[in-house]
N, CA, C and O atoms as a GROMACS GRO file, in nm:
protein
  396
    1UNK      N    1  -1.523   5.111   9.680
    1UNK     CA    2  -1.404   5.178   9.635
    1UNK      C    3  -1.375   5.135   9.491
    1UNK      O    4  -1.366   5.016   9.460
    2UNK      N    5  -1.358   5.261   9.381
    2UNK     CA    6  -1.303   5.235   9.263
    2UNK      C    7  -1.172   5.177   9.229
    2UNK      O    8  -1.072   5.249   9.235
    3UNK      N    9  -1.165   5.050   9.194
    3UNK     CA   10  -1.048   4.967   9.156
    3UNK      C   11  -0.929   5.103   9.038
    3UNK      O   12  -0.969   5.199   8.973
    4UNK      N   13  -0.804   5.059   9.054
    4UNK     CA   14  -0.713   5.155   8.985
    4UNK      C   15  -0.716   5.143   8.878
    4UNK      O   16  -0.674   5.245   8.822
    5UNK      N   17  -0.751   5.054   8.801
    5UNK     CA   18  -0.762   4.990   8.656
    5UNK      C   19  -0.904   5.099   8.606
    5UNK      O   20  -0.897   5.206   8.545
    6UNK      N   21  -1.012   5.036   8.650
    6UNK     CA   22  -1.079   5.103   8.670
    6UNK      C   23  -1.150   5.279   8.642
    6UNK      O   24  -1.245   5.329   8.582
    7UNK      N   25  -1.044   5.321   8.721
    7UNK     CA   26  -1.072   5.432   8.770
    7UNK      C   27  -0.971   5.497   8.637
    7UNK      O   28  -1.018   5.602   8.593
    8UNK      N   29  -0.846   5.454   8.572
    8UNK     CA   30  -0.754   5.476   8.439
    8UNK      C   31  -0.827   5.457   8.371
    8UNK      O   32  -0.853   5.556   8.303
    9UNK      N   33  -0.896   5.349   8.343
    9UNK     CA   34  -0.978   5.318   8.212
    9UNK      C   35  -1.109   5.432   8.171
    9UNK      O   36  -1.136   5.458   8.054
   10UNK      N   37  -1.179   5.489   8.282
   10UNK     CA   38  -1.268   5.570   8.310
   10UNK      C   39  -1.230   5.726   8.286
   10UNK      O   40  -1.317   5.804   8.250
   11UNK      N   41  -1.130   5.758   8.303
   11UNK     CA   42  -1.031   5.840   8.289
   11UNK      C   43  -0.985   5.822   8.131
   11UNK      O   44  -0.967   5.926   8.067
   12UNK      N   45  -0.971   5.730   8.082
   12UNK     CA   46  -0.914   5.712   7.935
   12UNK      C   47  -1.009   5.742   7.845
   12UNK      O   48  -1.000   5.808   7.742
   13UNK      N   49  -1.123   5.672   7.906
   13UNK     CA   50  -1.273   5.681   7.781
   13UNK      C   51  -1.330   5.845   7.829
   13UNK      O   52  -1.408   5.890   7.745
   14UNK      N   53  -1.304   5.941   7.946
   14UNK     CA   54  -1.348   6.038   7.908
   14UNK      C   55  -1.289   6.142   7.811
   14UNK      O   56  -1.356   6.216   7.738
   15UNK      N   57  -1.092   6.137   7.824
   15UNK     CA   58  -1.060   6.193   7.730
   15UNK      C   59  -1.121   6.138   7.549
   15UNK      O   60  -1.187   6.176   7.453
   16UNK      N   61  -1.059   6.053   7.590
   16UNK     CA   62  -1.089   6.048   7.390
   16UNK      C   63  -1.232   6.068   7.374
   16UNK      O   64  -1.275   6.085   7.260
   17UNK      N   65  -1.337   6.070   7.504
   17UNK     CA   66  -1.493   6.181   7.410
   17UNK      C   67  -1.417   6.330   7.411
   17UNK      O   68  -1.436   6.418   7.327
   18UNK      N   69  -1.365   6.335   7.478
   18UNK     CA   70  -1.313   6.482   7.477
   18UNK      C   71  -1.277   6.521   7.331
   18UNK      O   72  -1.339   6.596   7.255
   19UNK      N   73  -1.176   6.461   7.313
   19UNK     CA   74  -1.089   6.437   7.164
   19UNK      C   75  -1.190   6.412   7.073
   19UNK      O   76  -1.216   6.511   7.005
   20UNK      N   77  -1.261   6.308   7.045
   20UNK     CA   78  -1.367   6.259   6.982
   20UNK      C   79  -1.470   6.388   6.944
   20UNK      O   80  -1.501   6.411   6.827
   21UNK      N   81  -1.514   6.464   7.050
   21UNK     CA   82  -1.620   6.563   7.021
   21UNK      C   83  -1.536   6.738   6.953
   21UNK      O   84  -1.595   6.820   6.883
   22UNK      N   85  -1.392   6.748   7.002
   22UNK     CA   86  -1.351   6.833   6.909
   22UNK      C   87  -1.312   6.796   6.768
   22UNK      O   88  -1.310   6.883   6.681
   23UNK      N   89  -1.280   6.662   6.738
   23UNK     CA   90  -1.259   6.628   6.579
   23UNK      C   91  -1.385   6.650   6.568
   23UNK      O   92  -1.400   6.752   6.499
   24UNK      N   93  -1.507   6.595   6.609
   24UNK     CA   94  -1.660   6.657   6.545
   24UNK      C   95  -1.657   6.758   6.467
   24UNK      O   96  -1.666   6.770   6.345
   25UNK      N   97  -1.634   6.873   6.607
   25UNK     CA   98  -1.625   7.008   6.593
   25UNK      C   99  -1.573   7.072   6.431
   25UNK      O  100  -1.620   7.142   6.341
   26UNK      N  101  -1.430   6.990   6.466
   26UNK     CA  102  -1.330   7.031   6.373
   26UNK      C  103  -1.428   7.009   6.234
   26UNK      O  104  -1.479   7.104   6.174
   27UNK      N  105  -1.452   6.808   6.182
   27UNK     CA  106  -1.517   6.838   6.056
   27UNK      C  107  -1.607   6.867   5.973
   27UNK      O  108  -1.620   6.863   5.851
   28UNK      N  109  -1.718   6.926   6.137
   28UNK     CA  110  -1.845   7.033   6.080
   28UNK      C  111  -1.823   7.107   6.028
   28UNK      O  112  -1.896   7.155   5.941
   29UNK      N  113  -1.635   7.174   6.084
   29UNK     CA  114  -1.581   7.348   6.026
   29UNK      C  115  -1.590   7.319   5.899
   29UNK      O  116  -1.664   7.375   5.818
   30UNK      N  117  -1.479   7.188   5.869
   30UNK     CA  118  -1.406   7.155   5.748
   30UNK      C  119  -1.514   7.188   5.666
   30UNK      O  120  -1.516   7.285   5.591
   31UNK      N  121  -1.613   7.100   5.683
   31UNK     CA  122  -1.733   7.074   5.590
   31UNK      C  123  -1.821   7.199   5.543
   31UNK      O  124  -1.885   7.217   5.440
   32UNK      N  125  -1.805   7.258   5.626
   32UNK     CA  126  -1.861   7.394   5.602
   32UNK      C  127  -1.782   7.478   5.501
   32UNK      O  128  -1.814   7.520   5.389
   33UNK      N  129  -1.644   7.493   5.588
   33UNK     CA  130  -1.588   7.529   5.448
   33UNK      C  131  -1.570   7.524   5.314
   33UNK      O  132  -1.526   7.597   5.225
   34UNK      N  133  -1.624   7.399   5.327
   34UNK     CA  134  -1.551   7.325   5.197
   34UNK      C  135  -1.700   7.354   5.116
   34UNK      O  136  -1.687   7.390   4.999
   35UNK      N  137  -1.841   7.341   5.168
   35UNK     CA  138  -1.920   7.382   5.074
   35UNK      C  139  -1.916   7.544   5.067
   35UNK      O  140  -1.986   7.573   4.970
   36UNK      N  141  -1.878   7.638   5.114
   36UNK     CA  142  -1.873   7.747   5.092
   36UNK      C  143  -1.821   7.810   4.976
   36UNK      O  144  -1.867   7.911   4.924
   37UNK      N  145  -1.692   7.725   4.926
   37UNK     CA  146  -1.580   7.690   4.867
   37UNK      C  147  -1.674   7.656   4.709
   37UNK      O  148  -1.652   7.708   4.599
   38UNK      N  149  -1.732   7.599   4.728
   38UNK     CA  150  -1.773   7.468   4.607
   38UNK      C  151  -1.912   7.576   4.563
   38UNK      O  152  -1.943   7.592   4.445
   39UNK      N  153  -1.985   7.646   4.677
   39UNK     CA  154  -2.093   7.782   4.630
   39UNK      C  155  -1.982   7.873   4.598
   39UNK      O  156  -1.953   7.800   4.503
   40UNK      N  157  -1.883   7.977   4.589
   40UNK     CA  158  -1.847   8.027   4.505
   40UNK      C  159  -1.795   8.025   4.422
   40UNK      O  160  -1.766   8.126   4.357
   41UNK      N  161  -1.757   7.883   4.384
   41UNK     CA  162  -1.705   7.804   4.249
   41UNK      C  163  -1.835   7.788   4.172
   41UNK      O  164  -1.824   7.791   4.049
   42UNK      N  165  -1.961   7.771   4.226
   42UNK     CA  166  -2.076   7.800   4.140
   42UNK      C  167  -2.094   7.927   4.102
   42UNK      O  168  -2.080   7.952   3.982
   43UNK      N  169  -2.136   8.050   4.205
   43UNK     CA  170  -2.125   8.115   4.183
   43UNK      C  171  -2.025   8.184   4.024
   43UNK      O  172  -2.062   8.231   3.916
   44UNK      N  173  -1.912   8.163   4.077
   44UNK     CA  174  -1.834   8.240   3.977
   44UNK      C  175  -1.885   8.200   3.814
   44UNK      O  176  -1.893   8.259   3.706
   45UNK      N  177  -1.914   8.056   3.871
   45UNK     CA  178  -1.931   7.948   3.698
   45UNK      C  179  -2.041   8.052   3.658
   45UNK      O  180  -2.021   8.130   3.565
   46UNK      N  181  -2.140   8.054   3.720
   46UNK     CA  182  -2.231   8.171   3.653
   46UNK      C  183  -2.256   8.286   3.590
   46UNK      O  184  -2.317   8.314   3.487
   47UNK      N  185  -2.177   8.369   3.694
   47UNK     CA  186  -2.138   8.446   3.664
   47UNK      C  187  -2.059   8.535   3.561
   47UNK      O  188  -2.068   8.653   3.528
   48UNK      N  189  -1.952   8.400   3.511
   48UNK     CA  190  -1.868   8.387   3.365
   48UNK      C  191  -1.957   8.382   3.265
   48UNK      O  192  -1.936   8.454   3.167
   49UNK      N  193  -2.057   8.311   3.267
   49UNK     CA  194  -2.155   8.245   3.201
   49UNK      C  195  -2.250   8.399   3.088
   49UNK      O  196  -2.277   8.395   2.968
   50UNK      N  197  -2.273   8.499   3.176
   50UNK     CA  198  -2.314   8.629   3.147
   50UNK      C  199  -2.427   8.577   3.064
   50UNK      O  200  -2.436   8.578   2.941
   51UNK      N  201  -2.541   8.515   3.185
   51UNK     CA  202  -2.697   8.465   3.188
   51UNK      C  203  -2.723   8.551   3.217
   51UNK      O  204  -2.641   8.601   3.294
   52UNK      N  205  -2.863   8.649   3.183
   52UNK     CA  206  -2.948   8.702   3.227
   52UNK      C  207  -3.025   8.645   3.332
   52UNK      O  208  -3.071   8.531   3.327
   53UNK      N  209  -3.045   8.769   3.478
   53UNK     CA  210  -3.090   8.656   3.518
   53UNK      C  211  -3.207   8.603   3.539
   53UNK      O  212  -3.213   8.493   3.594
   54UNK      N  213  -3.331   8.676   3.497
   54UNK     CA  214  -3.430   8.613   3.435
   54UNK      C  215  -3.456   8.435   3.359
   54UNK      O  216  -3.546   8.352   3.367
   55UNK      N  217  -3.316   8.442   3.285
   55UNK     CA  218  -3.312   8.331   3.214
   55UNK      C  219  -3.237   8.226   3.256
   55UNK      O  220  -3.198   8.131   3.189
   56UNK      N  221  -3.215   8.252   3.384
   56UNK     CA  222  -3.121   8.158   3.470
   56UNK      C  223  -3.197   8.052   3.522
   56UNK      O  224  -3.166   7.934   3.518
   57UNK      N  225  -3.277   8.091   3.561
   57UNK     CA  226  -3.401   7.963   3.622
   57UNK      C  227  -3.432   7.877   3.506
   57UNK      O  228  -3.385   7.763   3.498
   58UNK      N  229  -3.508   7.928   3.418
   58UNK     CA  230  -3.498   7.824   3.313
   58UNK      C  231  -3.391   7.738   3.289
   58UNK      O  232  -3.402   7.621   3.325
   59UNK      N  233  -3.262   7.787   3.219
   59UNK     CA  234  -3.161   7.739   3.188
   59UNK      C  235  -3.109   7.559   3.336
   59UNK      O  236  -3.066   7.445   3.319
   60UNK      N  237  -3.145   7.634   3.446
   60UNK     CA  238  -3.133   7.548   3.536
   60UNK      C  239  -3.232   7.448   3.551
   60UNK      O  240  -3.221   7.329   3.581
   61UNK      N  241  -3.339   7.524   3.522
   61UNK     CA  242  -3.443   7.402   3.526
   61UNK      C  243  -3.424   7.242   3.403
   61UNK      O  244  -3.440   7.121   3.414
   62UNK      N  245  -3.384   7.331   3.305
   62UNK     CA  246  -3.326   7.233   3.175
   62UNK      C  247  -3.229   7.149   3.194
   62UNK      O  248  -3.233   7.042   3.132
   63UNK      N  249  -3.128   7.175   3.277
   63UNK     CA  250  -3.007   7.087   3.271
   63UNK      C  251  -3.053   7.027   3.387
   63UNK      O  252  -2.968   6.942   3.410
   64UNK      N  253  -3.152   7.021   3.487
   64UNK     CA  254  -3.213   6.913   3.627
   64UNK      C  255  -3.284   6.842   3.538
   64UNK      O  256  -3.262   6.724   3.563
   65UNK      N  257  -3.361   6.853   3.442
   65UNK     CA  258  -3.467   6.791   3.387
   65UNK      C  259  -3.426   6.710   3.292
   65UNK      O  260  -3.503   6.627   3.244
   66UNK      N  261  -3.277   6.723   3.246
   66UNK     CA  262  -3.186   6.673   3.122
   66UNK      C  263  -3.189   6.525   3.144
   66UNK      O  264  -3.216   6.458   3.044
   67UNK      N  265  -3.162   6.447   3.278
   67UNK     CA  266  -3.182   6.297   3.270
   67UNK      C  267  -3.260   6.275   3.194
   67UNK      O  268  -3.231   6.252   3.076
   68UNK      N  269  -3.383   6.277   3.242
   68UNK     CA  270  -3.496   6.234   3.210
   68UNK      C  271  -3.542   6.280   3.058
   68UNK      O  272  -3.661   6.278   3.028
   69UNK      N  273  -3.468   6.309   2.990
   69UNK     CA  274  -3.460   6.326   2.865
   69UNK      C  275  -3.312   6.245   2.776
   69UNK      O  276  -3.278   6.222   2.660
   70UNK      N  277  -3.262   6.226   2.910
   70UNK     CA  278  -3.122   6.136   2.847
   70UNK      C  279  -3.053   6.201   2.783
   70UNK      O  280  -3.021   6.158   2.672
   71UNK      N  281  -2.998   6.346   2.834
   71UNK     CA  282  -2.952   6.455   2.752
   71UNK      C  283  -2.797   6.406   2.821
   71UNK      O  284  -2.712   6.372   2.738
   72UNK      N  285  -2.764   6.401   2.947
   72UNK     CA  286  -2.633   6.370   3.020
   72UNK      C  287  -2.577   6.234   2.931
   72UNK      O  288  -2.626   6.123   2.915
   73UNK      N  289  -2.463   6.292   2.884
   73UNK     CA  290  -2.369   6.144   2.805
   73UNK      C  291  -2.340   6.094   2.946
   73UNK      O  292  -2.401   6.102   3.053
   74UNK      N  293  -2.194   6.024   2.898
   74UNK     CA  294  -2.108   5.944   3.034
   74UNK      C  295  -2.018   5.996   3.087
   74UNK      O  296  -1.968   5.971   3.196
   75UNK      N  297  -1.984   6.095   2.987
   75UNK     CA  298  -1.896   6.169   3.086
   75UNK      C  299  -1.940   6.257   3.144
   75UNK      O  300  -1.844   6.331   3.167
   76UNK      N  301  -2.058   6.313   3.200
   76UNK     CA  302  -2.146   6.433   3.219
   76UNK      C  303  -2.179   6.508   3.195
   76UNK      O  304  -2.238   6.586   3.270
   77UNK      N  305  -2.156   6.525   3.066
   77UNK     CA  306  -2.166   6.652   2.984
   77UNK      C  307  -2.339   6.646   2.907
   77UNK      O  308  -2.398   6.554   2.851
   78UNK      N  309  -2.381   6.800   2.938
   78UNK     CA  310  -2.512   6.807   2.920
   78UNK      C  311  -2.516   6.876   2.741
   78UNK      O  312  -2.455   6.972   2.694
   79UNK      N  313  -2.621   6.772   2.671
   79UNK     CA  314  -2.655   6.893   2.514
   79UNK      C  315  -2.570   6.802   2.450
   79UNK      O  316  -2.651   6.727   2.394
   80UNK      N  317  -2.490   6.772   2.430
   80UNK     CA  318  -2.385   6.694   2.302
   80UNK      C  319  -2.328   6.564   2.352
   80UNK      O  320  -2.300   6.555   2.471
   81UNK      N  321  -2.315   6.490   2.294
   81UNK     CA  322  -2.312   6.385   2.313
   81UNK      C  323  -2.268   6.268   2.194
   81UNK      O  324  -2.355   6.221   2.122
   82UNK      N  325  -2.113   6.221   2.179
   82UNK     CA  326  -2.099   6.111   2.037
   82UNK      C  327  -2.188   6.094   2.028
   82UNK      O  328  -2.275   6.115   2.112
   83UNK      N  329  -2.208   6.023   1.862
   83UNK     CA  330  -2.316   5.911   1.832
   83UNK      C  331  -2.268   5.759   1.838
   83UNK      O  332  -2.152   5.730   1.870
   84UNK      N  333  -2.354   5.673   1.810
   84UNK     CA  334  -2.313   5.528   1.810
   84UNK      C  335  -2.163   5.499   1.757
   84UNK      O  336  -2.065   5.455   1.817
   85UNK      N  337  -2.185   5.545   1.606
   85UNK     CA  338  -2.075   5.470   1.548
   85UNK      C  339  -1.984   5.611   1.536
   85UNK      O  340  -1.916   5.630   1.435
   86UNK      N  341  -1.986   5.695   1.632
   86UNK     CA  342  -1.847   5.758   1.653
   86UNK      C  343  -1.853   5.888   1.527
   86UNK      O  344  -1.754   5.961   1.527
   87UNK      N  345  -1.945   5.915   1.437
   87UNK     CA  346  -1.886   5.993   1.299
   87UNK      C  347  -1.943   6.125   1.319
   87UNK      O  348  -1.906   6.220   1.250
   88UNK      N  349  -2.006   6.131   1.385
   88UNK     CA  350  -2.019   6.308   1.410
   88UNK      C  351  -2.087   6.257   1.550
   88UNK      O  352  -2.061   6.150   1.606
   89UNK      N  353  -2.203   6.383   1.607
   89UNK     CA  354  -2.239   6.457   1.728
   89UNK      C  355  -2.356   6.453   1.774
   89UNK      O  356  -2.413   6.528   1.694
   90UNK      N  357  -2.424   6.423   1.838
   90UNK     CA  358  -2.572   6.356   1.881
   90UNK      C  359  -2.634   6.492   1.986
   90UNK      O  360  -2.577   6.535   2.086
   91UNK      N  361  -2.741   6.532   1.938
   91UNK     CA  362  -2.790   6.647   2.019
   91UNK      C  363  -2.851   6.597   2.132
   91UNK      O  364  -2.973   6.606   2.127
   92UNK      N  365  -2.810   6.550   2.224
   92UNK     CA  366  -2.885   6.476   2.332
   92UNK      C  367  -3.047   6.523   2.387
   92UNK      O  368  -3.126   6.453   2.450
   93UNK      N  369  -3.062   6.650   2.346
   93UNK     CA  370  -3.182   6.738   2.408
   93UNK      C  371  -3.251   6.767   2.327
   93UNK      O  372  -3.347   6.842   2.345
   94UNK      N  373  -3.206   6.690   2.161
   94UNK     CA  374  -3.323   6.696   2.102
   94UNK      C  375  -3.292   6.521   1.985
   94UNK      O  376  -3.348   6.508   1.876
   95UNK      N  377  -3.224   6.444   2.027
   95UNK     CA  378  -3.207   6.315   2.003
   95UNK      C  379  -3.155   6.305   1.833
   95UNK      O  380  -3.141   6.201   1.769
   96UNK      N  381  -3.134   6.438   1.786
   96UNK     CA  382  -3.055   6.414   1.672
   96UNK      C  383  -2.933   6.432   1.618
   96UNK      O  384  -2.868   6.506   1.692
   97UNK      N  385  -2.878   6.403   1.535
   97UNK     CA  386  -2.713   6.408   1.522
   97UNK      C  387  -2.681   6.552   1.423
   97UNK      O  388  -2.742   6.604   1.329
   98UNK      N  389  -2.560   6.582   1.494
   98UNK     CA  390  -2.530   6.725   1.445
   98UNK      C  391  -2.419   6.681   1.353
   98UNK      O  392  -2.328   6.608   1.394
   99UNK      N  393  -2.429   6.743   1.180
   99UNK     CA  394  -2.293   6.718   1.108
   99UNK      C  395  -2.180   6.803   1.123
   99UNK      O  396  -2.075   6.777   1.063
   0.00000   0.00000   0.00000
């Protein structure tokens, strides 16, 4: 025979999987949404952009490949970038300073 303690406690741990597996539920939705959200905020960025789109792949391929050229300053910004001592503009993607 199942003790009463027991048999509450058993009872307690099945709700909260209960509970437990609809918050799941819930922040797969969220999450979903939320990148759906963040693709037509790309989208649109593009779109403003009025890339051909031929020349879109490239253009994308350039700014993935930009680390590795040390084109990204610190604040994230791709192509321009201060120089050392602050007096003009550093072409990050081609390592020289713009007057």
């Amino acid at each position: 025979m199942v003790n009463a303690k027991t048999a509450k406690a058993r009872s307690e741990v099945t709700k909260m999987k209960a509970r437990l597996a609809e918050q799941q539920n819930k922040l797969r939705e969220l999450e979903a949404r939320q990148e759906e959200y963040e693709n037509m905020e790309i989208v649109d960025i593009v779109r403003g952009m009025s890339v051909p789109l031929d020349d879109l792949a490239s253009i994308l391929r350039s700014i993935k490949d930009a680390p590795a050229r040390g084109a990204i300053n610190a604040s994230g910004q791709v192509g321009l970038m201060p120089s050392n001592d602050g007096s003009n503009i550093e072409d990050a993607t081609k390592g020289g300073a713009i007057q």
